[in-house]
N, C-alpha and C positions, 0 to 999 in steps of 0.2 A: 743377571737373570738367575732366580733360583733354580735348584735342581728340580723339587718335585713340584707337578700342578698340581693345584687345586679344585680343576675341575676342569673337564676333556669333554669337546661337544663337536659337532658336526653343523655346518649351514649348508644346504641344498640349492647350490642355483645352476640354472642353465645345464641341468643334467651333470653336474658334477657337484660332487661329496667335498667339503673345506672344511678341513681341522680348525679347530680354534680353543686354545689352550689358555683358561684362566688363572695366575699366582698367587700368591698367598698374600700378596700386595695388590692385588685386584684390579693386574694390570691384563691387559686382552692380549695374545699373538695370534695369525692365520696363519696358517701354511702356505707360502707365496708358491712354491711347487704343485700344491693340489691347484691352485688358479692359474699355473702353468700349463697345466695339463689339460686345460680346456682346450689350448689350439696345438700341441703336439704330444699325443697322452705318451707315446714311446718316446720323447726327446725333449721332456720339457726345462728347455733351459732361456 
């Protein structure tokens, strides 16, 4: 994976904020931690 993104965005669902970081090869990651934190926002593992 490369170091730096491309482009840093946020998707809004069910009351919780998801990162989602685009590469410079225009590949997509989410934050599987922000979608964690929907069912344990202090513990989400």
């Amino acid at each position: 994976m490369p170091k730096q993104p491309n482009v840093k965005s946020k998707i809004h669902a069910k009351d919780v904020d998801i990162a989602v970081v685009t590469y410079l090869n225009n590949e997509d990651y989410i934050s599987l931690t922000d979608i964690a934190r929907y069912r344990d926002e202090e513990n989400p593992r």
